[in-house]
VOVEX-510193 format. One record per residue (C-alpha): chain; x, y, z. Coordinates in Angstrom, 1 decimal, always signed. Each point is the difference from the previous one (the first is absolute). Example, Ala and Ser with C-alpha at 12.3 -4.5 7.8 and 13.67 -1.06 7.14 Angstrom:
residues 2
  cadena      c1      c2      c3
       A   +12.3    -4.5    +7.8
       A    +1.4    +3.4    -0.7
***
This chain:
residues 438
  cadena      c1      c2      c3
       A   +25.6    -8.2    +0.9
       A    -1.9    -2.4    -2.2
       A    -1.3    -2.5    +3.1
       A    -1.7    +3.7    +1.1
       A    -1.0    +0.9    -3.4
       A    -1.7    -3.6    -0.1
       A    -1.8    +0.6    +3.2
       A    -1.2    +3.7    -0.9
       A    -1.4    -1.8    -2.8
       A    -2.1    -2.7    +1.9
       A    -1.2    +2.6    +2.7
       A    -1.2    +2.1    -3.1
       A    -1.5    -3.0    -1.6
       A    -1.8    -1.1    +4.0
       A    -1.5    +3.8    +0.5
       A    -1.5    +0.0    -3.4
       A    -1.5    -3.5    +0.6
       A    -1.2    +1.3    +3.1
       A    -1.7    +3.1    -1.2
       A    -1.9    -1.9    -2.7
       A    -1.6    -1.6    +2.6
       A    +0.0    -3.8    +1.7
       A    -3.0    -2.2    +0.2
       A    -1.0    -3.5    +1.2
       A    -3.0    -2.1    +0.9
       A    -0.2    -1.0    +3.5
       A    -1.5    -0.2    +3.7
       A    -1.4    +3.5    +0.0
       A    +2.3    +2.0    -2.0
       A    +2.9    +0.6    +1.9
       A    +3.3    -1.1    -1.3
       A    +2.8    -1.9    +1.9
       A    +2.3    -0.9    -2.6
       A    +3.0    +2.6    +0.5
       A    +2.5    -1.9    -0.8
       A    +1.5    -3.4    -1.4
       A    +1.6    -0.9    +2.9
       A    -2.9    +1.0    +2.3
       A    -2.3    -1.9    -2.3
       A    +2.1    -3.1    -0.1
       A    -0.4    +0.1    +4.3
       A    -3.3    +1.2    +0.4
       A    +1.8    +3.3    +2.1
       A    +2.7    +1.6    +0.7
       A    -1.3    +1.7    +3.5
       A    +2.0    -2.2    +2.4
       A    +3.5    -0.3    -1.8
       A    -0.4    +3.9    -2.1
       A    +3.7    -0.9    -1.3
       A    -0.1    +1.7    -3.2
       A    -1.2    +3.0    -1.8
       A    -3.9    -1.1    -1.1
       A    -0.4    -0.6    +3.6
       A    -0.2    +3.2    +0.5
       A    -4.1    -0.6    -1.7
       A    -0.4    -2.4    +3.2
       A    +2.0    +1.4    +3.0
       A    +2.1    +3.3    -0.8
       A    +2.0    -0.1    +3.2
       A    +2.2    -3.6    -1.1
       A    +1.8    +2.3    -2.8
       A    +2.5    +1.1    +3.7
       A    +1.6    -3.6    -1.0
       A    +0.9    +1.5    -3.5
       A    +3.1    +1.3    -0.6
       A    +0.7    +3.0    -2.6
       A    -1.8    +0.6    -2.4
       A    -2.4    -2.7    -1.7
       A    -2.3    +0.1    -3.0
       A    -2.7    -2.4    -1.2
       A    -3.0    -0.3    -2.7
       A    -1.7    -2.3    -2.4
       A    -3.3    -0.9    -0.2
       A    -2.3    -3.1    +0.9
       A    -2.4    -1.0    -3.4
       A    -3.3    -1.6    +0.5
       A    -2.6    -1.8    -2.0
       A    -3.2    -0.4    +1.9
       A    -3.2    -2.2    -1.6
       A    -3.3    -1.1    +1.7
       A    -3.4    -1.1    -1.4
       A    -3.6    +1.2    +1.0
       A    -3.3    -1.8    -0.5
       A    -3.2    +1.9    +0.1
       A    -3.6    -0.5    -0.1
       A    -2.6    +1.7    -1.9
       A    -3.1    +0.9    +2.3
       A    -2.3    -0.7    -2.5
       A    +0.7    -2.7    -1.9
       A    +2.3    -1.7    +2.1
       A    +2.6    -0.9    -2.2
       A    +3.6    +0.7    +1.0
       A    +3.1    +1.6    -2.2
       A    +3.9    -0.9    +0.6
       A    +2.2    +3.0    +0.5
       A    +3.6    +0.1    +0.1
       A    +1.7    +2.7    +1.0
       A    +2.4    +1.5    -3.1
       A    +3.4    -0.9    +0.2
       A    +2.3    +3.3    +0.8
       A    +3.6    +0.2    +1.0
       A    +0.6    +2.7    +3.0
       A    +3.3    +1.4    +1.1
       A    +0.9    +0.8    +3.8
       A    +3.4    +1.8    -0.2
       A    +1.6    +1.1    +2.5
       A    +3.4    +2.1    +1.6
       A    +2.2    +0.1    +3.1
       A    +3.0    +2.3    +1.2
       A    +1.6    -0.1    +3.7
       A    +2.9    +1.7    +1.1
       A    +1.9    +0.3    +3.3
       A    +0.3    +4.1    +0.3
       A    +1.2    -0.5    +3.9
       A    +1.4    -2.2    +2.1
       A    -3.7    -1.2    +1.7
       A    -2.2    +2.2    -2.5
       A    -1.0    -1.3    -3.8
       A    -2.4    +1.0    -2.5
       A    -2.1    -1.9    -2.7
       A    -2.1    +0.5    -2.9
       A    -2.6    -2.0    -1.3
       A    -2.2    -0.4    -3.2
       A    -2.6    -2.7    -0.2
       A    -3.8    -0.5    -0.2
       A    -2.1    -0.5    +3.5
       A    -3.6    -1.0    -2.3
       A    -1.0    -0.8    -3.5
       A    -2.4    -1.7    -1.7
       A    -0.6    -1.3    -3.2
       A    -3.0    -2.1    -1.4
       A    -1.4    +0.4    -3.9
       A    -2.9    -2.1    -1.8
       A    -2.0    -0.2    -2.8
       A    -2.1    +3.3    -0.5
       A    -2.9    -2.0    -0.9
       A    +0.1    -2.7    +2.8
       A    -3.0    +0.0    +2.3
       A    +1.7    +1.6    +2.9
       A    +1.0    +2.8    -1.9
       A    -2.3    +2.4    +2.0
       A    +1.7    -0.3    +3.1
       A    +3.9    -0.1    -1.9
       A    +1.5    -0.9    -2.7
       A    +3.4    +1.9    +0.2
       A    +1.4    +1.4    +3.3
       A    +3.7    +1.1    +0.8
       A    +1.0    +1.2    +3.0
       A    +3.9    +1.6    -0.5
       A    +2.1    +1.4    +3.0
       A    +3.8    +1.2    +0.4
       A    +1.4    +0.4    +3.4
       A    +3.2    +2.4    +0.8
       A    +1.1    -0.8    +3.5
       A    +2.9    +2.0    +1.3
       A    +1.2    -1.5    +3.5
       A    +2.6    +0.4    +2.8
       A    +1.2    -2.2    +2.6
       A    +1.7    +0.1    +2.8
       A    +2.2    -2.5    +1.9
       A    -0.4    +0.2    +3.4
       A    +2.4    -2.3    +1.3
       A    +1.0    -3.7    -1.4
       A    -3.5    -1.2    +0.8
       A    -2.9    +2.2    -0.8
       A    -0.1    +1.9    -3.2
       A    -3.1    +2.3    -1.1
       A    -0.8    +1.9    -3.2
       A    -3.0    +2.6    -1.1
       A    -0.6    +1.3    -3.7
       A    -3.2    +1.4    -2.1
       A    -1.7    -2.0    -3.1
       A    -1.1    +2.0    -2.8
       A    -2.8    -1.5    -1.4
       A    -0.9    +0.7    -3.9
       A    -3.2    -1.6    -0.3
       A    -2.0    -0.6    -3.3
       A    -3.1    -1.6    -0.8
       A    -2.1    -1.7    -3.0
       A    -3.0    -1.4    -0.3
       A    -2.4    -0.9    -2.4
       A    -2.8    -1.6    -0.2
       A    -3.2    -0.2    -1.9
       A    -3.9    +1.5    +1.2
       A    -3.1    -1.4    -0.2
       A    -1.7    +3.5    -0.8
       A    -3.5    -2.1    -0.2
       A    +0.1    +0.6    +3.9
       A    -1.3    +3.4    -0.3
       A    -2.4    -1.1    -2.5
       A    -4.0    -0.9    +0.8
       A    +1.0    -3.6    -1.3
       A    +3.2    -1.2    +1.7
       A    +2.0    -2.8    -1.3
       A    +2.4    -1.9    +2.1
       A    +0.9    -2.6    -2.8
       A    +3.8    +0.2    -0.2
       A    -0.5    -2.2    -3.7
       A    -1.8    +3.5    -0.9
       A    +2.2    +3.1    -1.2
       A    -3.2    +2.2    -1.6
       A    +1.1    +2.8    +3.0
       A    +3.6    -0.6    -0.1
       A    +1.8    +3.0    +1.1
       A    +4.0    +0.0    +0.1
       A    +1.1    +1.5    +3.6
       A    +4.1    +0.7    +0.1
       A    +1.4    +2.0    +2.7
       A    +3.0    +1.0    +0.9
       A    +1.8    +2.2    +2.5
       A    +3.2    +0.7    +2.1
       A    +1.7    +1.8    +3.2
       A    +2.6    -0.3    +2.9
       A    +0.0    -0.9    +3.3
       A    +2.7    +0.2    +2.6
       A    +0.4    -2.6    +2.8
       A    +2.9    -0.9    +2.5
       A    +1.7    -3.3    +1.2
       A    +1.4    -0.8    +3.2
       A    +2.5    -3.5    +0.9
       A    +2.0    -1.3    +2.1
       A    +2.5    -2.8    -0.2
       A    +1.2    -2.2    +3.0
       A    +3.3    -1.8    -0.3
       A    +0.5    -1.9    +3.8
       A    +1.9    -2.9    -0.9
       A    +2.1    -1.1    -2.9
       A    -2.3    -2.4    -1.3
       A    -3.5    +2.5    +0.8
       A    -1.2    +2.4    -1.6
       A    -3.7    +1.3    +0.5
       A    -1.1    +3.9    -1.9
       A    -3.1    +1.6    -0.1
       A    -1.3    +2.5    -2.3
       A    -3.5    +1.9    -0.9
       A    -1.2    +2.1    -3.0
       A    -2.8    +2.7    +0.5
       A    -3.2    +0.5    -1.8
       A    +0.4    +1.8    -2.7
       A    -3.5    +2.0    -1.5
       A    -0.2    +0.9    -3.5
       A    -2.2    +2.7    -1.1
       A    -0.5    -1.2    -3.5
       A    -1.2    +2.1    -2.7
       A    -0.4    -0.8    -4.0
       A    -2.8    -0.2    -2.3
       A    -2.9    -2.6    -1.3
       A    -0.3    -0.2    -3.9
       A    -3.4    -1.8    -1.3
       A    -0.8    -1.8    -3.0
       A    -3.3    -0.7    -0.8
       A    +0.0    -3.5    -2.0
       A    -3.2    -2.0    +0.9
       A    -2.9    -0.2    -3.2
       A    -2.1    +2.0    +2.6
       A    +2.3    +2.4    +1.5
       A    -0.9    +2.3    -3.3
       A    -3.4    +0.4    +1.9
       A    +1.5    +1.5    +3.4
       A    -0.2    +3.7    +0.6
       A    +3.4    +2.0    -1.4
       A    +0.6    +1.4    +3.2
       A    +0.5    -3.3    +1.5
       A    +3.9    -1.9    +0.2
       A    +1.8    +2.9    -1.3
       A    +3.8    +0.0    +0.9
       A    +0.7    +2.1    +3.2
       A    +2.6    +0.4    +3.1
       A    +0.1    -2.6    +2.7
       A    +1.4    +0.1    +3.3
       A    +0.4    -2.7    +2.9
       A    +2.0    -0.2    +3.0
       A    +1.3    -3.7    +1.2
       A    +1.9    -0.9    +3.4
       A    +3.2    -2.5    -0.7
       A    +0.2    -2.4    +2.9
       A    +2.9    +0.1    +2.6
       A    +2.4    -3.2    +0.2
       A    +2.2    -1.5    +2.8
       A    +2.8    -2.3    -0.7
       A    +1.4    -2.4    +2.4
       A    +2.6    -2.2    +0.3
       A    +2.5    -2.3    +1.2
       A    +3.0    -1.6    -2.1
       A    +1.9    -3.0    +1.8
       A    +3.3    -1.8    -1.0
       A    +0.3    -3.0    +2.0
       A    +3.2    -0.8    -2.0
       A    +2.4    +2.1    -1.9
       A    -1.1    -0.6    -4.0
       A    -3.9    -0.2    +1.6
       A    -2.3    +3.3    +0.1
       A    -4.0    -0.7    +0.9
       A    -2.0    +3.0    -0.6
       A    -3.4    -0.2    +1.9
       A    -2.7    +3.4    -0.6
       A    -3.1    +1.4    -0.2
       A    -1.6    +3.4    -1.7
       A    -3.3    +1.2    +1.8
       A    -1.7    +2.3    -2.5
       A    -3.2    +2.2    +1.1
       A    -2.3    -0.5    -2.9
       A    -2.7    +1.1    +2.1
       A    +0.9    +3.9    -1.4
       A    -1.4    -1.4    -3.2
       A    -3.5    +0.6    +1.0
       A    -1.6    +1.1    -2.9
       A    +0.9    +1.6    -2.8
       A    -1.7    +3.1    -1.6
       A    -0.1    +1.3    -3.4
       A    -1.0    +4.5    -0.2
       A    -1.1    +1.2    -3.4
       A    +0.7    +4.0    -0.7
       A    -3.6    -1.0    -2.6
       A    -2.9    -2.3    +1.0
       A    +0.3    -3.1    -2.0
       A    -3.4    -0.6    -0.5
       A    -2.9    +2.6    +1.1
       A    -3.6    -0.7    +0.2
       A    -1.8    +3.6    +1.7
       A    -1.3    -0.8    +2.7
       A    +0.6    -3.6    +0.7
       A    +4.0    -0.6    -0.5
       A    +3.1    +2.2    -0.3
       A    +2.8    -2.7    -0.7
       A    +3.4    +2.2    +1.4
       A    +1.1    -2.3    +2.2
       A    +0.5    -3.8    +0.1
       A    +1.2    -2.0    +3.5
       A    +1.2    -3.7    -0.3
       A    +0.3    -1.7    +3.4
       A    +3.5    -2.0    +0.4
       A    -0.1    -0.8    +3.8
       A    +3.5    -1.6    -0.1
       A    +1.3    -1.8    +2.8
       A    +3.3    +0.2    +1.6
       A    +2.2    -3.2    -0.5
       A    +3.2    -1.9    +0.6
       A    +2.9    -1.3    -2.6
       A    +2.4    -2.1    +1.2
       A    +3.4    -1.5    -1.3
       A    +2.5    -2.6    +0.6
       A    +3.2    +0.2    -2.0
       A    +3.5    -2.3    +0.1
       A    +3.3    +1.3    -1.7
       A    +2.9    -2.5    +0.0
       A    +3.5    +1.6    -1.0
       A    +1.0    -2.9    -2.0
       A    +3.7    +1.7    -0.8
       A    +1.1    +3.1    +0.1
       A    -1.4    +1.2    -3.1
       A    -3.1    -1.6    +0.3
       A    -3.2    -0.1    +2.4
       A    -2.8    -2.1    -0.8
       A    -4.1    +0.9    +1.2
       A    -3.3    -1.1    +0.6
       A    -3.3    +0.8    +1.4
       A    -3.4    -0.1    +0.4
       A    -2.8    +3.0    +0.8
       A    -3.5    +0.5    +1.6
       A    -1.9    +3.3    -1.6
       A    -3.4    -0.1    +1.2
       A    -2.3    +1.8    -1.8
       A    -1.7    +3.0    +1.6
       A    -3.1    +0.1    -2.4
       A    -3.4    -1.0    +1.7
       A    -2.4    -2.0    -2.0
       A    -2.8    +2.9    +0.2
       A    +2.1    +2.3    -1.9
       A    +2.4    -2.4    -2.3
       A    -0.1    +1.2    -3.5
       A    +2.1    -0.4    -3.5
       A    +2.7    +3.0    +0.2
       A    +1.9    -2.3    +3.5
       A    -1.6    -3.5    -1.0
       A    +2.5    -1.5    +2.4
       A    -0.3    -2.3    +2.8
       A    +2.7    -1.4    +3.1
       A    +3.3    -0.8    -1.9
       A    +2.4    -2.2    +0.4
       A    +3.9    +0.8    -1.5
       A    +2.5    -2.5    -0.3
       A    +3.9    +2.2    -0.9
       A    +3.2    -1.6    -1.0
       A    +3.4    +1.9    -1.0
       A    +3.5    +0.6    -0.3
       A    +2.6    +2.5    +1.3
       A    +3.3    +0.3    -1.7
       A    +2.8    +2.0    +1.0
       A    +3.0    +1.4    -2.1
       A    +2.5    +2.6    +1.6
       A    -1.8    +2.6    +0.4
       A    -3.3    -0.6    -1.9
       A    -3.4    -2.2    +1.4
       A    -2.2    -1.8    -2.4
       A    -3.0    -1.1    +1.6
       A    -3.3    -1.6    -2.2
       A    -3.0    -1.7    +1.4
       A    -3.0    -2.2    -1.0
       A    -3.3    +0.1    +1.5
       A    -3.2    -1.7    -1.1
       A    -3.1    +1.3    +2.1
       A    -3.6    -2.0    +0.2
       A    -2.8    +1.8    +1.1
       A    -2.9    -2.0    +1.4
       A    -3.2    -0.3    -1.9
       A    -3.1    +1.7    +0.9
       A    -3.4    +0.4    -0.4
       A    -2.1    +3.1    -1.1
       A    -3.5    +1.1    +1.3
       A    -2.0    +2.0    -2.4
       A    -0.1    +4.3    +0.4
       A    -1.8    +0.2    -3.5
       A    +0.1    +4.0    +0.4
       A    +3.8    -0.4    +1.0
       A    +0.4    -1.9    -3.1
       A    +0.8    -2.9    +2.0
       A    -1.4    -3.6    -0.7
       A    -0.5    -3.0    +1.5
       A    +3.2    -2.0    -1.2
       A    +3.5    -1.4    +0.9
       A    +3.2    +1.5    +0.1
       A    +2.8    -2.5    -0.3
       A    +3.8    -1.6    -1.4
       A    +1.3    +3.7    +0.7
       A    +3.9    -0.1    +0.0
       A    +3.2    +1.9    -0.8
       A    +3.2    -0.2    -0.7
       A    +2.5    +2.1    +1.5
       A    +3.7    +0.5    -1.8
       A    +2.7    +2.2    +1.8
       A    +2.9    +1.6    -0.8
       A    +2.2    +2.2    +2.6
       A    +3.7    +1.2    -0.7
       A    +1.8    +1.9    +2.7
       A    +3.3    +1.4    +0.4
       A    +2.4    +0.9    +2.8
       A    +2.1    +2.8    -0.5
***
């Protein structure tokens, strides 16, 4: 009674974690890490041996007996600096990005209801995003706080087929929510324009936020044709969120005193955005008994991401005649890309497996449309941990220390965008996931 009291406890503990929201700064903004164990092997597609695989490839929880629960959470402490250059005097300001501590938790439960038929549920986060700087710092126009939050709830059932073939279908449940803020250069719809980021005479504080849900659906399959093979693949929908909210102003600039009262006043917002599709694949090998290789890859259509478009219920700024500011379109033009992984896990005894990998995340951001909310570039991700086993309970933790590439910015001065540098972006990834076989 107490071990299920215990594990009550931790899936309340997991679901609240989840529902305040999970963030991270990466390749785009779709998250990966689902688990300790998956993070410590790059993937869990291939092999899909234990509850959190159900994130990569639903259909391996047929090799799962009873009933099994699992959840912790994977911490993460992104940093990166940004050089920029001011267009009129040419003299450049270093930017780091503020130091923030961000929380992907997550929650798994399998059980065998038939003989060939078993069903899962899953809580985790598909995207996030979080990046924060210095409201004053010259690329505040374009961003100087954004967090992206989402919360997936992905019932499944799979079915075994025979010893061989397994395949499993489920929805996600996608609670999406959104802030961003950033500061505007209200000079712009002045006679005398200023596009001197040192300047803040026309400062005016932009913060918006919104919410809404989105339902998708998941389809895998998981191949098991020889007792050292195994090979699954799985895909995740599109999911669109219709996201509504509101836009508060403050007007701060010396000047902005001067701009007409009917001008940045606080009203709804509205904005629809297309989440990209994913396909997982892969193959885990075990050329000796205590040996598992785990080879994958995760194709995900950024291309969806096209552009993203703000709707205001109020004109935002309103000149009779000449401009009726309702509406603003940012072009993204995101490209669709490839992540790879190559993981080893070496069962060292019985109560303990050793692992290692390394990861490819290319970044699907073009240089024409780069900016400071995903300042990111390819990645690299190096993951070490440790699974222990005790009776009926699995500890697993991981390591992972990702380096994204350095890059170099071309100036969109009405983008807020400078010419510049963004480089020594890292993370470090902690993980912690406890499951339990009853």
């Amino acid at each position: 009674m107490l071990m299920k009291k215990s594990l009550l406890v931790l899936s309340i503990i997991v679901i609240s974690l989840a529902m305040t929201g999970s963030l991270c700064f990466g390749a785009g903004f779709a998250l990966y890490e689902a688990s300790a164990k998956g993070n410590a092997l790059g993937g869990l597609t291939g092999s899909a041996d234990c509850p959190s695989a159900m994130f990569y490839n639903p259909a391996g929880i047929t090799q799962l007996e009873g009933l099994q629960l699992s959840g912790g959470g994977i911490v993460i402490l992104p940093t990166a600096d940004i050089t920029t250059k001011n267009p009129y005097t040419g003299v450049t300001q270093d930017t780091s990005m503020k130091d923030n501590t961000w929380v992907i938790p997550h929650l798994y439960a399998t059980y065998q209801a038939f003989e060939s038929v078993w069903f899962g549920l899953a809580v985790f986060s598909r995207f996030g995003l979080g990046s924060e700087y210095d409201d004053t710092w010259w690329g505040r126009y374009n961003n100087y706080k954004a967090v992206i939050k989402t919360v997936t709830a992905n019932p499944n059932v799979a079915w075994k087929i025979n010893d061989v073939i397994s395949v499993a279908g489920g929805l996600d449940v996608m609670k999406f929510d959104l802030q961003l803020r950033n500061k505007i250069n209200a000079s712009l719809f002045t006679p005398a324009p200023n596009l001197n980021p040192a300047s803040s005479d026309y400062d005016v504080d932009s913060s918006l936020s919104g919410d809404s849900y989105g339902v998708g659906y998941n389809l895998a399959v998981h191949i098991r044709p020889l007792d050292w093979l195994r090979v699954g693949v799985s895909y995740r929908s599109k999911v669109k969120q219709d996201v509504k909210g509101s836009v508060d102003f403050v007007r701060e600039g010396a000047m902005t005193g001067y701009l007409p009262a009917e001008w940045f006043n606080s009203t709804g917002a509205n904005g629809s955005i297309t989440l990209p599709d994913m396909l997982f694949l892969g193959v885990s090998l075990k050329p000796i008994e205590r040996l598992m290789v785990e080879l994958g890859g995760t194709y995900t259509r950024w291309s969806s991401y096209d552009q993203l478009t703000l709707n205001y219920d109020r004109p935002l700024v309103e000149i009779p005649g000449h401009l009726s500011l309702s509406s603003v379109t940012i072009p993204k033009n995101w490209k669709d890309v490839w992540r790879f992984n190559i993981g080893v896990q070496y069962q060292t005894t019985s109560w303990l497996d050793l692992r290692v990998s390394y990861l490819y995340d290319a970044t699907p951001i073009p240089g024409s449309s780069i900016d400071y909310i995903v300042p990111a570039d390819d990645r690299h991700i190096l993951g070490f941990g440790a699974g222990f086993h005790w009776q009926s309970w699995d500890f697993d933790i991981s390591y992972n220390y990702l380096m994204v590439e350095d890059r170099d910015v071309t100036a969109r001065p009405l983008d807020g965008i400078y010419d510049g540098r963004i480089e020594d972006g890292d993370s470090h990834f902690i993980g912690l996931t406890v499951s339990y076989r009853f």
